[in-house]
Structures are given as structure tokens and as C-alpha cells.
Legacy VTK file of the C-alpha trace (Angstrom):
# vtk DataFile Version 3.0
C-alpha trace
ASCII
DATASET POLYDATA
POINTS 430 float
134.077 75.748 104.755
134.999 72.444 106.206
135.379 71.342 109.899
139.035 72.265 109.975
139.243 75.379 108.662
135.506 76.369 110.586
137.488 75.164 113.943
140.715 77.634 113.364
138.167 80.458 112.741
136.196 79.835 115.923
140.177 79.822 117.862
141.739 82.474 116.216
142.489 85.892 118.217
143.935 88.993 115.735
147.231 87.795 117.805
147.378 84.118 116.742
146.674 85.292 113.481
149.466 87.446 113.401
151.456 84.865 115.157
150.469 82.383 111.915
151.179 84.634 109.615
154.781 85.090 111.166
155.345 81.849 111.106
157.343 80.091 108.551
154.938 77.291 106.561
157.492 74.908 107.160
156.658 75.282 111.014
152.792 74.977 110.595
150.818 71.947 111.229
148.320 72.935 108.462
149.043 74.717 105.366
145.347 76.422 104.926
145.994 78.176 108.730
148.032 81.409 106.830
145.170 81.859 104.073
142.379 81.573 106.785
144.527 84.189 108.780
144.593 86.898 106.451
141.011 86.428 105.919
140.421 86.689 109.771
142.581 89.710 109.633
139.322 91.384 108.076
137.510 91.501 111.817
140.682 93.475 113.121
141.836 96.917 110.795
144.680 97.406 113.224
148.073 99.256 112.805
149.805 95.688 113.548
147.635 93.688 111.812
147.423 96.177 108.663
150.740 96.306 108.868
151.436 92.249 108.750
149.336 91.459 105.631
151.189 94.465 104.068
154.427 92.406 104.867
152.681 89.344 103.547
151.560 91.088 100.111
155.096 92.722 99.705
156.824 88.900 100.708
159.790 88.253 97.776
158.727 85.165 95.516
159.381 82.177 96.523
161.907 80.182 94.177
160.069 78.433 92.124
161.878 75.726 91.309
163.412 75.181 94.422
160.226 74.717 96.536
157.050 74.941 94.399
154.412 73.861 97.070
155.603 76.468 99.338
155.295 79.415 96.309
151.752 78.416 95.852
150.901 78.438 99.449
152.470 81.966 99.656
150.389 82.875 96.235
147.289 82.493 98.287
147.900 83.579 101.160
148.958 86.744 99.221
146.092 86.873 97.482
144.130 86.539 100.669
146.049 89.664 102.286
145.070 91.857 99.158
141.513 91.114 99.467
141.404 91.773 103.574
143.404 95.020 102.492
140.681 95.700 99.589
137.941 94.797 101.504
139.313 97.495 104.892
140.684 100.304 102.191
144.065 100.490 102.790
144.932 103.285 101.355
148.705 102.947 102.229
148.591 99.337 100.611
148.308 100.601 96.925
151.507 100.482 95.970
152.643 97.295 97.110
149.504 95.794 96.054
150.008 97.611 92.188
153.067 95.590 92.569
151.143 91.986 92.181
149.297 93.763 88.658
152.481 92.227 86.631
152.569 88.658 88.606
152.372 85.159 86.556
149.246 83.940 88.342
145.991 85.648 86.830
144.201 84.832 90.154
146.298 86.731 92.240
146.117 89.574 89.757
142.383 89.384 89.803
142.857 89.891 93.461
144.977 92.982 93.382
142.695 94.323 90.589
139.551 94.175 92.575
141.266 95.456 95.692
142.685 98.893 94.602
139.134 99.327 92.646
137.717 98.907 96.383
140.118 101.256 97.899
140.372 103.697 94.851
142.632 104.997 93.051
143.424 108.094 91.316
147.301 107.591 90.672
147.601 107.413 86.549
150.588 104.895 86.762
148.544 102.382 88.426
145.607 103.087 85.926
147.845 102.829 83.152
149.171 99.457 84.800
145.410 98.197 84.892
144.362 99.121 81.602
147.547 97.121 80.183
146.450 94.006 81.621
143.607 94.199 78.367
146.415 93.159 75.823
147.819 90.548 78.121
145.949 87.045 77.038
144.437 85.303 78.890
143.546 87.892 82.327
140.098 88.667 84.043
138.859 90.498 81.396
135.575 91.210 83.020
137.062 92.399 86.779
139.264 94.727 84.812
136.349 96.096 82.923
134.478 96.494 85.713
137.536 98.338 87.672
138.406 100.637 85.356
134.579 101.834 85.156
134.374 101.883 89.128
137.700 103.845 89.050
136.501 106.403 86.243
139.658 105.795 83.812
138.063 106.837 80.676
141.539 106.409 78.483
141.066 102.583 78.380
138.089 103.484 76.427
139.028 102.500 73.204
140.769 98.978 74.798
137.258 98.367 76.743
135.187 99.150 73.069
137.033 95.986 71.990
135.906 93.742 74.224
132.404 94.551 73.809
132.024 91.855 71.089
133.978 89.134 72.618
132.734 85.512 72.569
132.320 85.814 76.457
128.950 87.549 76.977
129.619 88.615 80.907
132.798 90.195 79.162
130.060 91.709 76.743
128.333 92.962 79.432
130.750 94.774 81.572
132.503 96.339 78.106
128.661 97.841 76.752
128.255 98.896 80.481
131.220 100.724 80.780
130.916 102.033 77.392
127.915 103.862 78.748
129.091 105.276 81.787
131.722 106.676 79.695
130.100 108.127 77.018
126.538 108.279 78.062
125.507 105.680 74.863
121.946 104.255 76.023
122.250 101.693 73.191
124.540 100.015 75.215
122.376 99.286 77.642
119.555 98.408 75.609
121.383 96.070 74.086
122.113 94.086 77.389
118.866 93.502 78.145
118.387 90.276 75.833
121.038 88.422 77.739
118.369 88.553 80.782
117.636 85.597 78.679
120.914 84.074 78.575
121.634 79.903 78.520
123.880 80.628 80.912
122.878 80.993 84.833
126.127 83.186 85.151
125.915 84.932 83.005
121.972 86.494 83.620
123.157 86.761 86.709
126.035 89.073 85.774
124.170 91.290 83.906
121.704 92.029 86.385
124.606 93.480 88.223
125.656 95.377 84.983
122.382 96.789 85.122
122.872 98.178 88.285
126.221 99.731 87.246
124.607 101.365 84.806
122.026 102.747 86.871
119.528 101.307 83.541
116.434 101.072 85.665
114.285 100.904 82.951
115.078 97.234 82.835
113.627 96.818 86.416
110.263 94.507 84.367
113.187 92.571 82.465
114.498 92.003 85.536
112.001 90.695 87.801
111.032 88.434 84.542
114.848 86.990 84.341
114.938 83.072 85.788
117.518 83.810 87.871
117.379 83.225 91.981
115.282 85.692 93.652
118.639 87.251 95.238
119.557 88.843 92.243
116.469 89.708 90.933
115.354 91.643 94.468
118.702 92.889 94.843
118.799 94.575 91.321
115.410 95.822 91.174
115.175 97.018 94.517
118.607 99.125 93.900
117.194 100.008 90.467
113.543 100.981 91.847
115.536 103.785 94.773
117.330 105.710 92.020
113.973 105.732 89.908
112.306 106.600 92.995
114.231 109.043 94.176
115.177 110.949 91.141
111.284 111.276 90.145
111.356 109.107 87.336
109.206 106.198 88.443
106.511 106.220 91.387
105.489 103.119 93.447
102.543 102.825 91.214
104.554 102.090 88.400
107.265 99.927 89.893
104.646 97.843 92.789
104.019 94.995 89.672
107.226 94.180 89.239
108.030 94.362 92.864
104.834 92.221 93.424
106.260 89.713 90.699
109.407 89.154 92.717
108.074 88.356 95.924
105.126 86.279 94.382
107.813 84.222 92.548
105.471 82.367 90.379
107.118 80.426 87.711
104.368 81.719 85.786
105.436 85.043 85.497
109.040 84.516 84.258
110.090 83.868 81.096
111.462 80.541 81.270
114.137 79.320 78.971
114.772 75.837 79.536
111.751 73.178 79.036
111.743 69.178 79.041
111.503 67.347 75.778
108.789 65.418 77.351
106.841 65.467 80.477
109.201 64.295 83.134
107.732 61.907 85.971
107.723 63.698 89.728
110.868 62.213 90.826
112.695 64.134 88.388
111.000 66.760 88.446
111.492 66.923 92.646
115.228 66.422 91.631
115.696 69.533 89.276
114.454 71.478 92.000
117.803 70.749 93.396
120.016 71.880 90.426
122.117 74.907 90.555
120.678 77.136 87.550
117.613 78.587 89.219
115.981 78.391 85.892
115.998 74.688 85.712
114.348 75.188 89.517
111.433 77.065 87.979
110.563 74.878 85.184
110.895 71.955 87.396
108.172 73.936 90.090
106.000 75.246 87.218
106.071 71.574 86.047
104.873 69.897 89.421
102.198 72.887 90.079
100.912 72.176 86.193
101.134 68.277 86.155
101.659 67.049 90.016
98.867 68.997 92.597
99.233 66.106 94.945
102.759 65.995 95.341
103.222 67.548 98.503
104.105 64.271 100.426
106.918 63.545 98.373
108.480 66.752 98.305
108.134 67.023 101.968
109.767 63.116 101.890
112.649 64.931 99.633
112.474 67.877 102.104
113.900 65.801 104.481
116.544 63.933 103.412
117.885 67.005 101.453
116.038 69.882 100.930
116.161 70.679 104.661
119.842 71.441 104.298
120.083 72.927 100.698
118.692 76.609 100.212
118.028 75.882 96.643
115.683 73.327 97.167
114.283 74.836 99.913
113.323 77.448 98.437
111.426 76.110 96.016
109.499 73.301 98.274
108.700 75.833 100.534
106.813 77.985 97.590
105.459 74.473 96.255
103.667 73.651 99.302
101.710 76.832 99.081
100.732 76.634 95.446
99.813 73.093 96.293
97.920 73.708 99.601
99.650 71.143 100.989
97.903 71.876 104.766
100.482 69.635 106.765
103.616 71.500 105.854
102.160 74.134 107.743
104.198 73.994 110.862
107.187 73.524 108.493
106.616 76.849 106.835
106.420 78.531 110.074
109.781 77.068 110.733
110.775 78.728 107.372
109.404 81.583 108.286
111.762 82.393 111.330
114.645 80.542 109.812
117.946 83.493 110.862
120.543 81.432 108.477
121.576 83.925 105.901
121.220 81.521 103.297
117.706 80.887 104.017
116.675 84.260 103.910
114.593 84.136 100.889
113.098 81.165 101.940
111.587 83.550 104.772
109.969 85.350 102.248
108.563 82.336 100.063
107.173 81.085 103.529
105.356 83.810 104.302
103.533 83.879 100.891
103.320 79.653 100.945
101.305 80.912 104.095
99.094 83.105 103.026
98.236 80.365 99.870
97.368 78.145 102.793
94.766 80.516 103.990
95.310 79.307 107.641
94.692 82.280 110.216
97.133 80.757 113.216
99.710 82.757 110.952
98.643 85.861 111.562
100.473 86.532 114.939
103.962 85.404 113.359
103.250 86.973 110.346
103.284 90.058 112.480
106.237 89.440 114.696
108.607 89.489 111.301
107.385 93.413 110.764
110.136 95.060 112.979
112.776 92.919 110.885
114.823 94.966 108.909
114.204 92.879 105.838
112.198 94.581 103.820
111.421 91.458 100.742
109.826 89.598 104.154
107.990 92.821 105.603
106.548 93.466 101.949
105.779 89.763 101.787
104.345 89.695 105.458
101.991 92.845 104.683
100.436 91.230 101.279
99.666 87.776 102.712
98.425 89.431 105.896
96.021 91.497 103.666
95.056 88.360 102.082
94.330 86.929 105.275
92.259 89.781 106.326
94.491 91.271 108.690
95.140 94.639 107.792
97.125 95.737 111.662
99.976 95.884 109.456
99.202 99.033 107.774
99.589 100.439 111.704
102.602 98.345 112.605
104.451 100.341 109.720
103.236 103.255 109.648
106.059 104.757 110.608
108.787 102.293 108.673
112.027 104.018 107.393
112.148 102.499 104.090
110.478 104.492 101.514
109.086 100.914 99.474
107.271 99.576 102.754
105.915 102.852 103.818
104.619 103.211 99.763
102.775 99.178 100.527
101.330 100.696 103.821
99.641 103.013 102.001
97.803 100.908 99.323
96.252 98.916 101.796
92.704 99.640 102.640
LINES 1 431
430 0 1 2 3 4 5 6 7 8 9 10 11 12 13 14 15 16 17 18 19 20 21 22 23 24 25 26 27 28 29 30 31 32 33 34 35 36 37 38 39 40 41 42 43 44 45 46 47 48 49 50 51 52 53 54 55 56 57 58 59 60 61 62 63 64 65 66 67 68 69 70 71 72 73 74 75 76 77 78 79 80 81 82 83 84 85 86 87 88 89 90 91 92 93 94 95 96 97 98 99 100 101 102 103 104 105 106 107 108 109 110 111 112 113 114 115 116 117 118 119 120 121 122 123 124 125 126 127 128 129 130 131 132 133 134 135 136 137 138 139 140 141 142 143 144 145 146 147 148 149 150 151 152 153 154 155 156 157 158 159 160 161 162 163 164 165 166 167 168 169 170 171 172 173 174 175 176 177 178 179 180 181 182 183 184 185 186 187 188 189 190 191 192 193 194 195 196 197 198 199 200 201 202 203 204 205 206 207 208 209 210 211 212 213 214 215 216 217 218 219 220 221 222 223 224 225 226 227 228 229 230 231 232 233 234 235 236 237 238 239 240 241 242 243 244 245 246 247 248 249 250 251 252 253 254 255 256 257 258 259 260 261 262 263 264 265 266 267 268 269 270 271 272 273 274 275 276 277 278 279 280 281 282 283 284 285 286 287 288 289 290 291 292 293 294 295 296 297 298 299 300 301 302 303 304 305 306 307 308 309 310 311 312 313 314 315 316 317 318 319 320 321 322 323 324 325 326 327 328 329 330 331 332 333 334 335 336 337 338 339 340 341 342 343 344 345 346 347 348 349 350 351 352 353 354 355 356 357 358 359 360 361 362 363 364 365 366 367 368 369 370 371 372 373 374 375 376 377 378 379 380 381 382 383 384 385 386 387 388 389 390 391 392 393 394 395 396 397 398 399 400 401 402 403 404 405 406 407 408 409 410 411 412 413 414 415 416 417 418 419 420 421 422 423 424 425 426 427 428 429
């Protein structure tokens, strides 16, 4: 978000964004204040503000030709409104949003898509409306897919069967999920786990959540091999491992070593598919750790653990300058220094460890394992304090690297924990 739009958040009242919204565009000072409005709207599921982005969603078209910039400016700001209404379950906003399902701008239909599947919707019209949008070119093939599954409309079965060849493998993924949930085909979901293995960061990524849809938890070792960010790979295999656990199917026994892999995040244990045609020097390798497919990350840290164990000075140089700020990078350094023993990043790590920005939060959990690959005791205490957090990747990370420490007060601290996984980890240590 830039600094203008962060400023209008931090001013904004539910009144002065109703007030914006009222406002003609040709009376605004900024055009991005009615988007960043309806957004804001989300904080405030009022009659009168419910009832304004209604107003905005059900707004006549601008004429095109006669003022373009201002039909594109209403676009998003429509397509804005139908999220906030997705996103509070507006029952009452169905129809006006179904409305948007035949527009010109795939984007905004995208929106209105995803929106009724958040509210739900049982009205066969609508459905209908939905499934259509698979013969129209060129539409979000893979949002409809997954819409139609969330919603339960089993006659676009035979449109979703032929997408489940297309070209587009997240579009693949979503059609051989559905498929599934439809007819109860496991092949389907068999077949999605080799694109765990995908090229494409996106695209792994997607299917993890596909995964999840299709409640396929056998996957869960796939998963926690996949070089994706530790994000999806927790998030998947954590939802996968409570509908295992709870239906009887796996017990923490069988599901603690790929758990275990996860929050260890050696590059060791995933199956990499990138790799460097020759060894690259530490300054590129210290740069991949800042590109955006996590995969590239890994090869670039199993790369400096295999070829560079004294490069802890320059990453903390590169730490810095950049990595301080981006929670890619971060990430990684932060699990670098421990492989590396790099002893003076210690007071960094604890730093790392208490980070509270959301987009550091796995960073919390690499710190507390960099930590315990230290070896250095003064953790223990704020090791400790993170147990009451209701974070359970940094409490399971916490209560290993304390037991490598030879601390075990965390098997007391948690004794009585809520979550099912940590109470399982309290009870496997001695």
C-alpha cells in the first residue's frame, strides 16, 4: 500500500467513507479514495454502510465513450464493494451482485464470482449463470471451478470434466479437484500430486490448496516435501493432519515427521527442482535468496550451507541493507545463520524471534530453530515466553529446540494447551 492510500485508511471513519462513496469522482481530490472506501467498509457491516456499497454495486454503467476514465474508476470501485459484500455475507446482495456475472470486464466478474461463493448460494438461476461463464473465452476459469465446487452445483459437471486437461495446470487442478468432490474419483487426486513438483511457484502453490479442498490428506508427506514457502506448506498440512486426526485415520505418530520436516525447513529434505548449471559464487547465491519462487530460495540456502559455511558476515551485511525489510529473505538468513552457527547473529535472532509483523511470522519460527542450532542457553527464557502464543508452528518449534537445549519445562507449560498437535508434542517429550 503506498503512503497515500495507508494515510486515508488511518483517517477514514465508516461516515467519511460513506461520505466518499457519495461523492461524485469528479468532486474528489484523489481517484483511489472510493476503492479504498469500500474496502474500509469491511470494518463496519452496518445497515447504512451495507446498504451504500449495495448502491455502489447496483450503480448504471458509466458511458463508455463519453467518459472512459470515470467507467474504470467506477469498475473498481464496484469490484471493491462486491468483495466487502463477499467478504461480510450479504445475503441480500446476491442479486445485484449476480447482476455483474454478464459484465465486459473479467476482473470484475471474478469479483462477483468469488463473492456469492462466500456468501452462498442455492438459487439455480444464479448457478446456471455461473456455470455459463465456462463457454465464455477468455474468464477465470479456475475461480469458477473452484465456486461451483464450494457451492455444490454438480450439473456443471460435465463443463468442469473439460477443463481438467487444459494447458493451464492450476485450471487442471481445480477441474480434477472438483471432479472428486463430485463424484468421489480418488484418481483425481492422485493425479495432482505430481504438480507438487510444478516449474511454476503458482502453481505448487495452488494445488496445495486443491489438496485441501479435497480433503486428500494422504498427500500431507508430498506436501511438506513441495519447495514452496513454509506458509503453504504448514497451512495445508496442518489443515490436512486435523481431518486425519480427527476422523481416526492418521495418529501423531504417523504425521509428527512430516510436521517435524516443516518446521525444520531444511533444504535438504525437499525435493528441489531448480539447480545452477554451475556452482554460483556467494553473492549470487545471497541474491537468490531474495527471489520470489521460494524454490529458487532453497537451492540458493542449500547451496551456501553445502559450499559457503563461513558466510554468515555477508549475509548479515545483505541482512541489512535488504533482508531486514523483505520477509523472503529474511526468512531464509535467519535459518542460514543457524545451520551456519554464525554465534553473532544471535541477538538478531532473538529479535526474529519476537518479531509481531504478520509477515514475519514464519521467520519467528525459523528463529527459534536458528536458536536452538546455536546451542546458546540465554534462549531458554524467551524461548519460553513465546509458549502462551497462540501460534502453534512457533510453540511446536519453541518445544523441540528447548528439548534440544535441555530444557524440558515446556512439557509443563503446555500441558494443558488446547490444540490437539501441541498437546500430542508435549507428550513425546521425556
Amino acid at each position: 500500500m503506498d503512503k497515500y492510500s495507508s494515510k486515508i485508511f488511518s483517517e477514514l471513519s465508516e461516515e467519511r467513507a460513506i461520505e466518499i462513496l457519495k461523492t461524485p469522482l469528479a468532486q474528489l481530490g484523489n481517484k483511489s479514495q472510493r476503492p479504498i472506501a469500500a474496502s474500509y467498509l469491511v470494518n463496519f457491516p452496518t445497515d447504512n454502510a451495507i446498504n451504500t456499497l449495495i448502491e455502489v454495486v447496483r450503480k448504471n454503467k458509466t458511458n463508455i465513450e463519453a467518459n472512459i476514465e470515470a467507467n474504470i474508476e467506477d469498475k473498481i470501485t464496484q469490484a471493491k464493494a462486491i468483495e466487502t459484500l463477499g467478504i461480510l455475507k450479504v445475503n441480500e446482495a446476491l442479486e445485484v451482485i449476480a447482476n455483474h456475472l454478464c459484465d465486459d470486464d473479467k476482473y470484475l466478474v471474478e469479483n462477483a464470482v468469488t463473492a456469492i461463493g462466500e456468501i452462498g448460494c442455492n438459487d439455480i438461476k444464479i448457478l446456471a449463470q455461473i456455470a455459463d461463464l465456462l463457454d465464455k473465452p477468455g474468464q477465470s476459469y479456475c475461480t469458477i471451478i473452484q465456486t461451483l465446487a464450494k457451492l455444490n452445483y454438480k450439473a456443471a459437471l460435465e463443463k468442469i470434466r473439460e477443463f481438467s486437461q487444459s494447458q493451464d495446470a492450476t485450471i487442471t487442478s481445480a477441474a480434477m479437484t472438483t471432479i472428486y468432490q463430485f463424484t468421489g474419483d480418488a484418481t483425481m487426486l492422485e493425479g495432482l500430486v505430481k504438480f507438487l513438483q510444478h516449474p511454476n511457484g503458482n502453481i505448487r502453490r495452488s494445488v496445495i490448496k486443491d489438496l485441501m479442498d479435497g480433503r486428500y490428506y494422504q498427500a500431507i508427506p508430498q506436501i511438506a516435501q513441495c519447495p514452496v514457502s513454509l506458509v503453504f506448506r504448514a497451512r495445508g498440512i496442518r489443515h490436512l493432519a486435523d481431518l486425519a486426526f480427527y476422523s481416526g485415520n492418521m495418529a501423531f505418530s504417523d504425521l509428527q515427521p512430516s510436521i517435524d520436516r516443516i518446521i525444520f525447513d531444511h533444504p535438504y529434505d525437499l525435493k528441489l527442482i531448480h539447480g545452477y548449471d554451475q556452482k554460483p559464487g556467494v553473492e549470487r547465491a545471497i541474491s537468490d535468496l531474495y527471489h520470489t519462487d521460494f524454490g529458487i530460495g532453497y537451492l540458493a540456502t542449500q547451496t551456501i550451507i553445502k559450499n559457503y559455511p563461513k558466510a554468515g558476515e555477508a549475509l548479515a551485511a545483505s541482512y541489512q541493507k535488504d533482508g531486514i525489510n523483505n520477509y523472503g529473505a529474511h526468512y531464509h538468513i535467519v535459518k542460514l545463520w543457524g545451520w551456519l552457527k554464525y554465534q553473532p547473529a544471535y541477538d538478531l535472532l532473538i529479535e526474529a524471534l519476537h518479531n509481531m509483523q504478520p509477515q514475519f511470522l514464519k521467520s519467528r519460527t525459523a528463529a527459534a530453530i536458528a536458536l536452538g542450532n546455536l546451542g546458546d542457553k540465554r534462549a531458554i527464557p524467551e524461548l519460553k515466553s513465546c509458549l502462551q502464543l497462540p501460534l502453534w508452528e512457533l510453540k511446536y518449534a519453541c518445544l523441540t529446540t528447548l528439548e534440544h537445549l535441555g530444557d524440558n519445562s515446556g512439557k509443563e507449560i503446555c500441558a494443558d494447551d488446547p490444540d490437539w498437535l501441541i498437546q500430542a508434542r508435549v507428550a513425546t517429550i521425556p
